[in-house]
C-alpha positions in Angstrom: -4.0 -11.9 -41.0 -3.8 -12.0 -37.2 -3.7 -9.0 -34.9 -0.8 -8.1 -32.7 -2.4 -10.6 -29.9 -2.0 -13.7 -31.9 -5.0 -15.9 -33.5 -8.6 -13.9 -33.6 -11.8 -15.9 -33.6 -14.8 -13.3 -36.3 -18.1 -13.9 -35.5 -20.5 -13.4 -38.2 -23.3 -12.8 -36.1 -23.5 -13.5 -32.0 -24.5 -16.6 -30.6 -26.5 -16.7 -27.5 -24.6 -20.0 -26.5 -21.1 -19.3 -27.2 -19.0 -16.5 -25.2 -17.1 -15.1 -27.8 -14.0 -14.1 -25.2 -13.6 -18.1 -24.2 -13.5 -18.9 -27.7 -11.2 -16.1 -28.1 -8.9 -17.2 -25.5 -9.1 -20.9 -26.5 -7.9 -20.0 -30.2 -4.5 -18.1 -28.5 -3.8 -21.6 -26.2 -4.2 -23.4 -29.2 -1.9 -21.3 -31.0 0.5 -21.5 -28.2 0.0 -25.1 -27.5 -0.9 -27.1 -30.5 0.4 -24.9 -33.0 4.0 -24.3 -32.0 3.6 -20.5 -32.0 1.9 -19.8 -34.7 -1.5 -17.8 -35.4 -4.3 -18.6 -37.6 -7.9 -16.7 -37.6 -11.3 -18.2 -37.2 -13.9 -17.3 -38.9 -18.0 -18.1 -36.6 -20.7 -18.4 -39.4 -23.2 -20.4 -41.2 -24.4 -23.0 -43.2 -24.5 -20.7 -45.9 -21.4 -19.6 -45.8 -19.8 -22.9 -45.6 -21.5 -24.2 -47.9 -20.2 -21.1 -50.4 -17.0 -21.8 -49.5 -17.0 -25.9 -50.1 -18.3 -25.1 -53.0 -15.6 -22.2 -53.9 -12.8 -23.8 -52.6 -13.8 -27.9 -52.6 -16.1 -28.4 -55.2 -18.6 -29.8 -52.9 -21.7 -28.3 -53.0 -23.2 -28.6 -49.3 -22.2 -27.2 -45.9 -19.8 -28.7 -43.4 -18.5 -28.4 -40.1 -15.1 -27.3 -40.5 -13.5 -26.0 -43.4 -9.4 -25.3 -43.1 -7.5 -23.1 -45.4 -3.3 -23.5 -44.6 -1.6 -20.0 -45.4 1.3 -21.5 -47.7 5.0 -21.2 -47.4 5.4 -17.7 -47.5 4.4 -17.6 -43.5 6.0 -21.0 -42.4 6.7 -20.5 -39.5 4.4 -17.6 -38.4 1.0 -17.9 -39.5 -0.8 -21.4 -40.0 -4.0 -20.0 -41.9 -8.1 -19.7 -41.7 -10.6 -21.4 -40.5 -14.3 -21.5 -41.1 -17.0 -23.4 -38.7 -20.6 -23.7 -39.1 -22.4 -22.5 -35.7 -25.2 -24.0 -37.2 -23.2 -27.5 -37.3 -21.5 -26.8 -34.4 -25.2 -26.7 -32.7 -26.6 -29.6 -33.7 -23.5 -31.6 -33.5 -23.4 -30.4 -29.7 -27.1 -31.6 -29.2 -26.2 -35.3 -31.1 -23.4 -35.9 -28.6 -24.5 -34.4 -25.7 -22.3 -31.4 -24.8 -22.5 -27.7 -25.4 -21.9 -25.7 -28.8 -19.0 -23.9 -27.0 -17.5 -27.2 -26.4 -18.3 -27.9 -30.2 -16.8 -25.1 -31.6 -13.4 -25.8 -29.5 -13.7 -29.5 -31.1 -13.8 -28.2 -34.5 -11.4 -25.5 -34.4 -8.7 -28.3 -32.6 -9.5 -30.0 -35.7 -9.0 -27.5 -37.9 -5.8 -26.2 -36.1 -4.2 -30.4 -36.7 -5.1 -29.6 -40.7 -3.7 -26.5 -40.7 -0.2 -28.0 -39.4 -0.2 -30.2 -42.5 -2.3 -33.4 -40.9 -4.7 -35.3 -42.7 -7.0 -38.1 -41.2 -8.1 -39.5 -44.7 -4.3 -39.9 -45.9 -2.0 -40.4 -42.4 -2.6 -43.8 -41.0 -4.4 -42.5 -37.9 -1.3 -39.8 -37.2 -4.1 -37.1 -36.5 -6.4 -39.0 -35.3 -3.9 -39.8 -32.0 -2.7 -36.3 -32.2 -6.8 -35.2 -31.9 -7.3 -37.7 -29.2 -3.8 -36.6 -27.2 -5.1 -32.8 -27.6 -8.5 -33.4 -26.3 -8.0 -35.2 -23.6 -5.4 -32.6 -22.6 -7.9 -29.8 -23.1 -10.6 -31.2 -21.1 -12.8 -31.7 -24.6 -15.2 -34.5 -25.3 -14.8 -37.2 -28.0 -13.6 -35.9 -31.1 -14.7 -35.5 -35.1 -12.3 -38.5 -35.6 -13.4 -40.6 -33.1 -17.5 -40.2 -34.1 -16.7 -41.5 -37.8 -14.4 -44.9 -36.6 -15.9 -48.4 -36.7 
């Protein structure tokens, strides 16, 4: 659950190229800005990790980017859930398009903030992938996860 300061980004182990207090800060404006309010926590790790948890939680047996787990009815209204991302995805994802993991990281955990509000690109006739687009170009972030996968 949150602390008293609203969302909280764990890092599993530091990463030379992220600065874990812009991160930090970045998870509270989205909570204030995307997420009407409402906290969440964010979990920095690995490929293994993710990986355990697709597996756990998904049934897919390899590591992803992003994984989003919504917190359920009992905290509408206060607390939008967990995220997990990859630093190890994040990374190489940063070097394919040309910007820096930090800017990767605040990519995936906008995307993972739209899922948590109930959005889903595979389902929603492109609802969050305008909503992504809006939030990105009002956060200064470069093209997003949506974006890279449309014809």
């Amino acid at each position: 659950m949150s602390s008293p300061e609203g969302s909280t980004v764990t890092f599993r182990r530091p990463a030379a190229d992220i600065r874990p207090r812009a991160i930090a800060a970045f998870a509270r404006k989205l909570q204030r800005e995307v997420a009407g309010g409402q906290a969440f926590d964010c979990l920095i790790t690995g490929d293994a990790e993710l990986r355990r948890l697709n597996r756990e939680f998904r049934g897919k047996d390899y590591p992803t980017d992003v994984l989003s787990f919504p917190a359920g009815s009992d905290y509408a209204g206060r607390y939008l859930g967990d995220l997990a991302i990859s630093v190890m995805r994040a990374r190489m994802q940063a070097r394919e398009f040309g910007h820096s993991t930090e800017d990767e990281v605040r990519l995936l955990m906008l995307h993972g903030v739209l899922h948590l509000a109930g959005m889903d690109h595979e389902s929603d006739r492109g609802q969050m992938a305008r909503a992504e687009a809006s939030w990105r170009r009002a956060l200064g972030l470069p093209h997003g996860l949506i974006e890279r996968v449309r014809p």
